[in-house]
DRENPAZA-355509 format. One record per atom (N, C-alpha, C): x, y, z. Coordinates in steps of 0.02 Angstrom, whole numbers, padded with zeros to 5 digits, always signed. Each point is the difference from the previous one (the first is absolute). Example, Ala and Ser with C-alpha at 12.3 -4.5 7.8 and 13.67 -1.06 7.14 Angstrom:
% DRENPAZA-355509
+00660-00284+00390;-00045+00059+00000;+00045+00060+00000;-00018+00053-00036;+00042+00059+00003;-00039+00055+00037;
This chain:
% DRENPAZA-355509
+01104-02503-00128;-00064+00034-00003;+00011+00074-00012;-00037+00012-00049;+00005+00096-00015;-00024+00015+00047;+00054+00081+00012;-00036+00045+00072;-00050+00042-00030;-00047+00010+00022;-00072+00046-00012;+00028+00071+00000;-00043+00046-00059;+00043+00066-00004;-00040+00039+00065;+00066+00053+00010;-00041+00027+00077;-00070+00046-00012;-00028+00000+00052;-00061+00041-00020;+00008+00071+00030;-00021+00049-00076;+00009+00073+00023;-00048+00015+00056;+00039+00064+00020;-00047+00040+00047;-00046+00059-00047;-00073+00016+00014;-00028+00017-00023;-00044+00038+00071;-00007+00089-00028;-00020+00031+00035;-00061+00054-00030;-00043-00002+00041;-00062+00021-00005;-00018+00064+00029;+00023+00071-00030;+00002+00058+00053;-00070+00028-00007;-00005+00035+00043;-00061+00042+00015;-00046-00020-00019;-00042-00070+00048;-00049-00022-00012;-00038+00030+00073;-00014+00054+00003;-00048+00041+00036;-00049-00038+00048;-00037-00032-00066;-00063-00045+00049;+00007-00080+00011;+00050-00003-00027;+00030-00081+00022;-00026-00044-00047;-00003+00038-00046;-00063-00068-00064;+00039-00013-00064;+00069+00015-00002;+00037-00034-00058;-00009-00088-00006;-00007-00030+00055;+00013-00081+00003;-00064-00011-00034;-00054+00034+00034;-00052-00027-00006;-00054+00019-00078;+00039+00058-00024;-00032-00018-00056;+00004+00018-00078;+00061-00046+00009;+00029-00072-00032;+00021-00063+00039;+00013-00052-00086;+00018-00063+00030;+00078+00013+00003;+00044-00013+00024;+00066-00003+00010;+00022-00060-00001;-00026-00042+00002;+00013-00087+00008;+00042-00027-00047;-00039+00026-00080;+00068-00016-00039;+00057+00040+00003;+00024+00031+00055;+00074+00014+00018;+00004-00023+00054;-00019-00036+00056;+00005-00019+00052;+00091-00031-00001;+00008-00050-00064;+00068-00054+00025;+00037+00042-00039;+00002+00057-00031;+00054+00054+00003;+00023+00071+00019;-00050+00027+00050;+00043+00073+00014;-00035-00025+00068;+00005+00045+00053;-00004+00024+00072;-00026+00058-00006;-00071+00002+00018;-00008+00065+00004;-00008+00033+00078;+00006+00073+00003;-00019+00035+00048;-00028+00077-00012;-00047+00000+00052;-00037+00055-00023;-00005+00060+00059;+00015+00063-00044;+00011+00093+00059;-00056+00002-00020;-00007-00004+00058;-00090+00051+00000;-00002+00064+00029;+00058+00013+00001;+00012+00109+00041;+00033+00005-00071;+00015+00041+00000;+00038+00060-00022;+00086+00016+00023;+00019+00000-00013;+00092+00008+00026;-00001+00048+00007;+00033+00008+00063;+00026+00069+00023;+00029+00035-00025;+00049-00014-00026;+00035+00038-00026;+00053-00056-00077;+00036+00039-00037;+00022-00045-00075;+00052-00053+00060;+00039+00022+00036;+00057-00050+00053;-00042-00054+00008;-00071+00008+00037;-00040-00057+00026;-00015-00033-00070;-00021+00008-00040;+00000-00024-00054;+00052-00062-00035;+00055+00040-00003;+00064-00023-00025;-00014-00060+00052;+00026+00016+00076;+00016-00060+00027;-00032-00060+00006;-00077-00001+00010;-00053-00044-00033;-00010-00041-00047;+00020+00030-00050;+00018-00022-00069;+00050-00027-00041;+00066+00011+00031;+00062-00021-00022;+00013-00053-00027;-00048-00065+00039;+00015-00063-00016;-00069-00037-00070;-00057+00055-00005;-00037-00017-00043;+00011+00025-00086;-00003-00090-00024;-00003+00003-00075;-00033+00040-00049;-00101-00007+00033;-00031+00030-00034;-00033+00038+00054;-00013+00056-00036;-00056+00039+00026;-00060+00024-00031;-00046-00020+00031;-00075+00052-00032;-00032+00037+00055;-00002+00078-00046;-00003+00037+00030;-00078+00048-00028;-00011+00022+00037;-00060+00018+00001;+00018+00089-00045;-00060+00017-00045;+00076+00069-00037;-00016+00073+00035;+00045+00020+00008;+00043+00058+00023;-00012+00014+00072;-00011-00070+00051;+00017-00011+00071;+00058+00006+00026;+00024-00052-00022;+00067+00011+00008;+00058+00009-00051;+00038+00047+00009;+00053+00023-00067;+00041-00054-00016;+00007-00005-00082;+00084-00026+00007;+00049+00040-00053;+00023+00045+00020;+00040+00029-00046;+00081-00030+00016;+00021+00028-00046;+00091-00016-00010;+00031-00016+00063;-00039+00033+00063;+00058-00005+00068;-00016-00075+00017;-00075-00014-00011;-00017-00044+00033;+00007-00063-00036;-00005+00018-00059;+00025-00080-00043;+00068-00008+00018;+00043+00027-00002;+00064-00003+00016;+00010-00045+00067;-00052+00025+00047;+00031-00036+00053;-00049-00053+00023;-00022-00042-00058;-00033-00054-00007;+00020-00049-00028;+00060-00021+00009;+00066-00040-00039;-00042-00085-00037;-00046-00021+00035;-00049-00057-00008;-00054-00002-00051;-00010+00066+00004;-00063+00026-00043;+00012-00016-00066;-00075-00057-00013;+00007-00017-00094;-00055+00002-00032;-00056+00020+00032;-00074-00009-00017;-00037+00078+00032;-00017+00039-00030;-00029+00062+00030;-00080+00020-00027;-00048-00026+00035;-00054-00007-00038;-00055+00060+00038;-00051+00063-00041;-00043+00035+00020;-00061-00019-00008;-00030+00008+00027;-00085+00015-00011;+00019+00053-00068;-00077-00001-00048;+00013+00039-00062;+00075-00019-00032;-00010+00018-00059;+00053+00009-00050;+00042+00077-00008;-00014+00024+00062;+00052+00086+00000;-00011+00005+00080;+00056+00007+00022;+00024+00001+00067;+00059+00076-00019;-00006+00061+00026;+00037+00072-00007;+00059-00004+00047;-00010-00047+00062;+00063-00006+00048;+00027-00042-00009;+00002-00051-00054;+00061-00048-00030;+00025+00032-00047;+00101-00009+00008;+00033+00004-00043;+00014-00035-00041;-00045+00004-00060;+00019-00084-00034;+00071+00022-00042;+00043+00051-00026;+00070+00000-00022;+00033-00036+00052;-00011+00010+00071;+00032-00032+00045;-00004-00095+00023;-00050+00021-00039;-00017-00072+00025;+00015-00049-00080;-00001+00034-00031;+00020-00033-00069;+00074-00025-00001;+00025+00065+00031;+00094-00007-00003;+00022-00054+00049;-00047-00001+00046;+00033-00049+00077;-00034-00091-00028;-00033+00011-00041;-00032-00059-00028;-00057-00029+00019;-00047+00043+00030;-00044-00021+00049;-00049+00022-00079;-00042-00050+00028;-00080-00012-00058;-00055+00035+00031;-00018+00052-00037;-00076+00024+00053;-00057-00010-00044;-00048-00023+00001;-00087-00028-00016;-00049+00047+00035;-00066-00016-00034;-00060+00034+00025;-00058-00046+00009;-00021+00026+00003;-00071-00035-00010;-00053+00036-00022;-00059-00031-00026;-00069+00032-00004;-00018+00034+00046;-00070+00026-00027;-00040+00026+00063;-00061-00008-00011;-00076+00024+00037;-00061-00010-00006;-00023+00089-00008;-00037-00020-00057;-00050+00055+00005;+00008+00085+00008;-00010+00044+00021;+00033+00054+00043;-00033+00049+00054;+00012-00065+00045;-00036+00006+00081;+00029+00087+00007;+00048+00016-00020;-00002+00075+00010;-00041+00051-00005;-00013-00012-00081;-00088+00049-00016;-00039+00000+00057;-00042-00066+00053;-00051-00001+00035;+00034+00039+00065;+00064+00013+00018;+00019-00004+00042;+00005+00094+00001;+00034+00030-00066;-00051+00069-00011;-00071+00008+00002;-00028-00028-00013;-00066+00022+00003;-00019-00004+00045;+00027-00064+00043;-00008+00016+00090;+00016+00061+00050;+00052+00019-00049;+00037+00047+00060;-00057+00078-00016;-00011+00005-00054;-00035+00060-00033;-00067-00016+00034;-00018-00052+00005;-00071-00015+00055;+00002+00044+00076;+00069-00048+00010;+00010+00042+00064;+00009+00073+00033;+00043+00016-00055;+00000+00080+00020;-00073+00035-00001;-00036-00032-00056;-00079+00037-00011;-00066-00033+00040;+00015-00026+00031;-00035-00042+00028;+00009-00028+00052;+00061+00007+00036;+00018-00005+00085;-00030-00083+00022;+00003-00031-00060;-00007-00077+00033;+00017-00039+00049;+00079-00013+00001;+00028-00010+00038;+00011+00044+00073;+00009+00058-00011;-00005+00043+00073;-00077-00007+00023;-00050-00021-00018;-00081-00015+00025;-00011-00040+00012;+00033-00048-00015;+00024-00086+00026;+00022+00000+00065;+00069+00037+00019;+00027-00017+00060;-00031+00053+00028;-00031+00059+00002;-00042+00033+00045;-00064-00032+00027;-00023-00052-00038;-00080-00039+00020;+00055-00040+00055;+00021-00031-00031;+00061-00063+00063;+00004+00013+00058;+00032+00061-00010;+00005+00041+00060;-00034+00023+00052;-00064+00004-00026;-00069+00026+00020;-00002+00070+00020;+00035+00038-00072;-00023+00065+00006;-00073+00034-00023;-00011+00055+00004;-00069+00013-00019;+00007-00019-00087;-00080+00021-00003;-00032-00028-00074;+00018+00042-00083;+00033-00002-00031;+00016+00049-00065;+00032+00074+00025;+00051+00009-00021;+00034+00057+00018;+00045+00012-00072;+00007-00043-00036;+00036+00037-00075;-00084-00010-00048;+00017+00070-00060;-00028+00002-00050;+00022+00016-00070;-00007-00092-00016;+00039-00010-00071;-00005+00020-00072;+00037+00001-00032;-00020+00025-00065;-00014-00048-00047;-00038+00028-00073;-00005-00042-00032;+00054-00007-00051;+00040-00055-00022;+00036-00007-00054;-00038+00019-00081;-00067-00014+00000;-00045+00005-00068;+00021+00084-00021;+00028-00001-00053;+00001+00088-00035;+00068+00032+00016;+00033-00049+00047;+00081+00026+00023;+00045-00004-00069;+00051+00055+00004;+00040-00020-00042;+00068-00027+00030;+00014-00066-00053;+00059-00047+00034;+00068+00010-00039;+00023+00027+00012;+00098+00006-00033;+00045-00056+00012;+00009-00045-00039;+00023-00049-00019;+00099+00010-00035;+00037+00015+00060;+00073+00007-00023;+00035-00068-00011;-00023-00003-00079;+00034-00090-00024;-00063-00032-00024;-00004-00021-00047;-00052-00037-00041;+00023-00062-00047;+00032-00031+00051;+00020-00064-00050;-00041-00030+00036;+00025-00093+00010;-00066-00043+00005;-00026+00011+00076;+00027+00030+00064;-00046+00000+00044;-00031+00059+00002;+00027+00078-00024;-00013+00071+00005;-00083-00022-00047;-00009-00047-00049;-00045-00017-00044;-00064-00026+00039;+00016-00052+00033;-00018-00037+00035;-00042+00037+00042;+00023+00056+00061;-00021+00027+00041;-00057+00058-00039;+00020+00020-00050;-00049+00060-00050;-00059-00044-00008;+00015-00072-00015;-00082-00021-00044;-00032-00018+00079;+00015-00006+00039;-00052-00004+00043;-00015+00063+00030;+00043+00045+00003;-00023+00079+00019;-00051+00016-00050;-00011-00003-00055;-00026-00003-00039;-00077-00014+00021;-00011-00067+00022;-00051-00040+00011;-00028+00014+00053;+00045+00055+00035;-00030+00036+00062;-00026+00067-00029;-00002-00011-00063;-00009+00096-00034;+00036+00051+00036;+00053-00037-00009;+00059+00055+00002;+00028+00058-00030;+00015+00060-00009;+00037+00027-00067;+00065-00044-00008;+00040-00031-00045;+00052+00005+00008;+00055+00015-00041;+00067+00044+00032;+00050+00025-00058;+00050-00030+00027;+00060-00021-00055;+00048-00004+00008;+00073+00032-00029;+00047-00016+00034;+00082+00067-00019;+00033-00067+00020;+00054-00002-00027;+00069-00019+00003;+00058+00020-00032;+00060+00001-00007;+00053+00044-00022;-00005-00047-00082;-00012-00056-00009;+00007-00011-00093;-00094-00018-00007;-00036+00014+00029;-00060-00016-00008;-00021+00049-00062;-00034-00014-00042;-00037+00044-00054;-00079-00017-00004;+00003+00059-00023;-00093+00009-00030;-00019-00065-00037;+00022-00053-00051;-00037-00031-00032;-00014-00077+00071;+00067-00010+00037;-00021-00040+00066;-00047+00001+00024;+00007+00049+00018;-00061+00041+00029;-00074-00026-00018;+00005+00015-00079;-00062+00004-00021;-00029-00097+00000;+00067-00026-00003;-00006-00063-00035;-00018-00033+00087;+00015+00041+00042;-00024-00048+00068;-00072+00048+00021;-00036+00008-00034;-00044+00061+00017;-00006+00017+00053;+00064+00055+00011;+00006+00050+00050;+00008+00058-00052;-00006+00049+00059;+00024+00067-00020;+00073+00019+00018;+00031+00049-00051;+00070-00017-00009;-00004+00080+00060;+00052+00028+00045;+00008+00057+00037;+00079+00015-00012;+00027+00055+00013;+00050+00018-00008;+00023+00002+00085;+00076-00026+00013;+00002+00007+00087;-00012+00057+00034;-00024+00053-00022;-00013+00055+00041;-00088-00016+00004;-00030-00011-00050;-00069+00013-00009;-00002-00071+00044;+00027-00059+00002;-00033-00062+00042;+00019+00041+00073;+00037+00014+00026;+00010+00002+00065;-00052+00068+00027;+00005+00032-00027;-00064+00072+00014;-00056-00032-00009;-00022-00031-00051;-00077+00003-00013;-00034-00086+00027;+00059-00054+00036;-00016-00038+00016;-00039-00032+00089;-00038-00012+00008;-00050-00043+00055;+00054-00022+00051;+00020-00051-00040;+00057-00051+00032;+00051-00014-00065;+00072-00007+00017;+00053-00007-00043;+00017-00071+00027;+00006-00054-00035;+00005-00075+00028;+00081-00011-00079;+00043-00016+00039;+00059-00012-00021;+00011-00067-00011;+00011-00027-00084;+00017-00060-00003;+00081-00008-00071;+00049+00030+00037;+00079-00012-00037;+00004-00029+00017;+00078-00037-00038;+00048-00031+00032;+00050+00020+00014;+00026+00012+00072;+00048+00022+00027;+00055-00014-00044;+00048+00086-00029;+00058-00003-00051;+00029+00035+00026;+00063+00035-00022;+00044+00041-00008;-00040+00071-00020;-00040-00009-00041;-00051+00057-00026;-00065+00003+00038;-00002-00036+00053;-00078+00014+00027;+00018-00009+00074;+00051-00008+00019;+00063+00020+00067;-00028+00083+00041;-00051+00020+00030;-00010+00047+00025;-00062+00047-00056;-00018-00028-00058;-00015+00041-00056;-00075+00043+00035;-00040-00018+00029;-00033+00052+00037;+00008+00032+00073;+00033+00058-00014;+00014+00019+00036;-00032+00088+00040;-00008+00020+00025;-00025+00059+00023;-00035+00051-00032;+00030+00007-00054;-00055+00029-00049;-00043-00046-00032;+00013-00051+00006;-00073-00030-00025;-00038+00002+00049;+00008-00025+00075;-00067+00014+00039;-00008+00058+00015;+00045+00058-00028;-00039+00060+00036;-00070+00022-00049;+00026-00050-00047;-00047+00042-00072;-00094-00055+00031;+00015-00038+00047;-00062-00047+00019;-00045+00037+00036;-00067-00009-00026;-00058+00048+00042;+00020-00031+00075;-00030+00052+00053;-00008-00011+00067;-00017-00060+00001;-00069-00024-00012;-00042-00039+00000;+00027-00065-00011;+00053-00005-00049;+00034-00061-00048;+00018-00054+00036;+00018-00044+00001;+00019-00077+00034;+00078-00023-00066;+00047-00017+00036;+00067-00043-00043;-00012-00068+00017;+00008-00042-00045;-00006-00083+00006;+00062-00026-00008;+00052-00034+00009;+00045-00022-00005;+00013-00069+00013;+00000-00051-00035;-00006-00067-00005;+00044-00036-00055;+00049+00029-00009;+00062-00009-00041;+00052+00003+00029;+00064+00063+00010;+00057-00026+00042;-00001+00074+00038;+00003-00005+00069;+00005+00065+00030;+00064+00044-00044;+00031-00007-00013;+00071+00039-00020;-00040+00046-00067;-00040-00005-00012;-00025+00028-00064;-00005+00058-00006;-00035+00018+00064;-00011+00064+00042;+00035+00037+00040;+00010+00039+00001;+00057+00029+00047;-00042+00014+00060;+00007-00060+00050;-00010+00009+00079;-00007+00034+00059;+00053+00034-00038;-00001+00086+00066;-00039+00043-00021;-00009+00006-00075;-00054+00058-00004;-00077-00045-00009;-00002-00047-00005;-00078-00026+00036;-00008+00006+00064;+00053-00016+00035;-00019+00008+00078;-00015+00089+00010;+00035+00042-00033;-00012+00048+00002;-00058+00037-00021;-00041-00020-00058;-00038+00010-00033;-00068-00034+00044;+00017-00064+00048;-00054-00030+00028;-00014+00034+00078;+00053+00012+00024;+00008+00035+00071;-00024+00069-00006;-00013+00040-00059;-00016+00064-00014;-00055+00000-00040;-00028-00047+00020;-00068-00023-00038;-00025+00041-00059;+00056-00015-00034;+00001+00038-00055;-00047-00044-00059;+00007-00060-00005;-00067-00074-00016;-00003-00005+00041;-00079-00048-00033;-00036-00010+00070;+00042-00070+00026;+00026-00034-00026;+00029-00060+00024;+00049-00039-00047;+00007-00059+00013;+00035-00058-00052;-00005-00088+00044;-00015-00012-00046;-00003-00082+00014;+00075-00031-00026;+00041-00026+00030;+00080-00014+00004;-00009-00086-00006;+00029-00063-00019;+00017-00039-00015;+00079-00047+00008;+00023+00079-00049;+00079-00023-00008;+00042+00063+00041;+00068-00005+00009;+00040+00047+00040;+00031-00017-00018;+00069+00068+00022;+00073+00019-00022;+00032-00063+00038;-00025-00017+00052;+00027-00023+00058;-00032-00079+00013;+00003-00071-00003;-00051-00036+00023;+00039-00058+00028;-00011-00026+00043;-00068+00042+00047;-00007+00055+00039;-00061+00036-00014;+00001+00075+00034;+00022-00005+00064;+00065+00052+00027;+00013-00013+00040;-00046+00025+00072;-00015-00007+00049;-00059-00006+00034;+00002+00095+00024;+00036+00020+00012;+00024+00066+00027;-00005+00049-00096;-00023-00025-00033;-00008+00037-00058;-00052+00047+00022;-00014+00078-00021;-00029+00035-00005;-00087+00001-00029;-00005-00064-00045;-00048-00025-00064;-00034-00043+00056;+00020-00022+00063;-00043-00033+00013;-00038+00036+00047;+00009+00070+00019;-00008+00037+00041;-00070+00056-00021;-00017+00001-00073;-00029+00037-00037;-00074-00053-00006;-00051+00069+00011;-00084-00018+00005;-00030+00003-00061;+00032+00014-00044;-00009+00012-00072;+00038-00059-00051;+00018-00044+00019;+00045-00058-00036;-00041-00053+00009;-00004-00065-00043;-00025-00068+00017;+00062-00018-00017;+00024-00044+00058;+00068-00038-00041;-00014-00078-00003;+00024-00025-00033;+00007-00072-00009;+00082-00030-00009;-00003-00066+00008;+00073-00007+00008;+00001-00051-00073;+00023+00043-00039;+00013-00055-00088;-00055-00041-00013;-00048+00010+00017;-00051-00070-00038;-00006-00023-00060;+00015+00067-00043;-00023+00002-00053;+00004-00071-00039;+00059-00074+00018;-00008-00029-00065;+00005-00072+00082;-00042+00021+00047;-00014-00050+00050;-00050+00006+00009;-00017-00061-00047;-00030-00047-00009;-00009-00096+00006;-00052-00011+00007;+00020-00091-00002;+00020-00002-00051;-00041-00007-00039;+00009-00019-00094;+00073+00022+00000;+00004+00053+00003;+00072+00052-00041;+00049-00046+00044;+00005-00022+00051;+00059-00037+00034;-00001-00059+00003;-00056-00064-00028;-00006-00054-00013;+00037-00008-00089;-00012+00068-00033;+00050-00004-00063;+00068+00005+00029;+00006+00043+00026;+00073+00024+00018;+00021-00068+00017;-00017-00018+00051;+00050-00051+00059;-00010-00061-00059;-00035-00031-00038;+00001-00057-00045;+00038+00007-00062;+00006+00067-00044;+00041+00018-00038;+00059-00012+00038;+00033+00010+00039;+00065+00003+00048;+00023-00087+00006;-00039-00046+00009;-00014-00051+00015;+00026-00037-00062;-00010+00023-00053;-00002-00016-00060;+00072+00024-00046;-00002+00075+00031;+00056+00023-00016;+00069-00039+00030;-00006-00009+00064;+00064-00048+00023;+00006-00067-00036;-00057-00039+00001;+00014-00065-00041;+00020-00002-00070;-00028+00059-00030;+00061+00003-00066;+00052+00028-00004;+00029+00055+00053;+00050+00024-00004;+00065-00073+00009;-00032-00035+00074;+00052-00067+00006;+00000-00056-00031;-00060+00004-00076;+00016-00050-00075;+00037+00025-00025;+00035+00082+00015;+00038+00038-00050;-00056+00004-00053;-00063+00043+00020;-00046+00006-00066;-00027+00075+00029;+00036+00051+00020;-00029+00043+00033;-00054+00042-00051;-00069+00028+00057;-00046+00023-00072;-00027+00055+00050;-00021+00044-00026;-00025+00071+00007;+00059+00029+00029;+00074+00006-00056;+00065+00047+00043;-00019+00048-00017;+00026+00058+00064;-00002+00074-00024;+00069+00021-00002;-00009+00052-00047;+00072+00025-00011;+00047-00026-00045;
């Protein structure tokens, strides 16, 4: 009688709210991998390593947890390395190419990010959420007075498909809106009907500056101190892309010296914010912890693309590789 081939181990990191199983089917992998699922965060890359040592595949949620060169290395098992999205910035895929390990992506839904700016820009102008847990509370009746977004001008740093995204509904709020980026030009501009600004003129003459790059080598700290000094008092920073974009110390500096009037935060240098951070300490910040692409939808693609991705990687038919 043939012996049955063994079944891999298969690991499921940073499932936060515990809903990788549930939504997808996993069944058609049931009689070949083992799965298990981190729902924290690793302490540290050691905790990591040791956790992991013995798992084949991994899907990983992108840029939760790292895997660069140290850590593929000391993942001797590792043959399947799969992200949420199709660009993950904390995988080494040269490294992972050379050690032989296969990394995949998946789709996504929609871009729950846009709503998730326009939420945060609610909030700062409109004290929603802080008027929420003050009624809860049962403090007295209206004590903030909000502004209107209608006639604001919105500075848009990045205008590809979500920086786009977030303009046409600013827009629909009769918004002004301009946008700057380092290869952005006037006919973009014109062709996404926005108004084109030069980075001095967006950051001076803008309402709120709502940031949508992709974290590079070139956009690694790229606003930095002189851009918010050039921000009216009044101004609000949005940041819903990758904290590192910004240089951190001089926002905290710029926010503690209420030099703007605030910023609505998303992403960080650091995640998870560590609890003793300074950012959480500030009356002028809304923070959120990454929502931007948590969502049902957006993680019912994710976790079923993944699902899909393993069963063809182990036909030897692997499909959406990156790198």
């Amino acid at each position: 009688m043939p012996t049955a081939s063994p079944r891999l181990r298969c690991a499921i990191l940073d499932d936060y709210q515990n809903v990788a199983l549930k939504l997808a089917d996993w069944s058609a992998l049931a009689d070949r991998i083992d799965i298990t699922v981190f729902d924290r965060p690793f302490a540290s890359a050691g905790d990591a390593v040791a956790a992991l040592r013995d798992f084949a595949v991994i899907c990983a949620m992108r840029e939760r947890t790292p895997f660069g060169r140290d850590m593929l290395e000391a993942l001797p098992n590792l043959k399947l390395l799969l992200t949420s999205g199709m660009r993950n910035a904390s995988f080494d895929l040269d490294a992972a190419k050379a050690r032989g390990v296969t990394v995949c992506g998946t789709g996504a839904f929609g871009n729950p990010t846009a709503g998730l700016t326009i939420a945060l820009m609610l909030e700062l102008t409109r004290h929603i959420g802080f008027e929420n847990a003050r009624m809860k509370a049962g403090e007295r009746w209206q004590v903030t007075l909000g502004q209107d977004l209608e006639g604001k001008a919105l500075g848009v740093v990045g205008l590809g498909k979500l920086g786009r995204k977030v303009a046409k509904i600013a827009q629909a709020m009769e918004m002004k809106v301009i946008a700057w980026s380092p290869n952005l030009t006037p006919d973009a501009c014109e062709a996404a009907g926005v108004g084109y600004a030069t980075r001095d003129d967006l950051f001076a003459t803008s309402d709120i500056v709502t940031i949508h790059l992709v974290l590079g080598e070139r956009s690694r700290g790229l606003i930095g101190a002189a851009d918010l000094a050039r921000m009216k008092p009044t101004a609000y920073l949005v940041n819903t892309a990758r904290g590192p974009i910004v240089d951190e110390a001089a926002l905290l500096a710029a926010l503690q010296g209420r030099r703007i009037a605030g910023a609505a935060l998303d992403t960080f240098a650091q995640e998870p914010l560590p609890l003793d951070h300074p950012l959480r300490k500030l009356d002028n910040v809304v923070l959120t912890p990454h929502l931007g692409y948590v969502t049902e939808d957006n993680y019912r693609r994710y976790y079923t693309d993944m699902v899909e991705g393993i069963g063809a990687w182990l036909d030897g038919r692997p499909v959406r590789v990156v790198g």
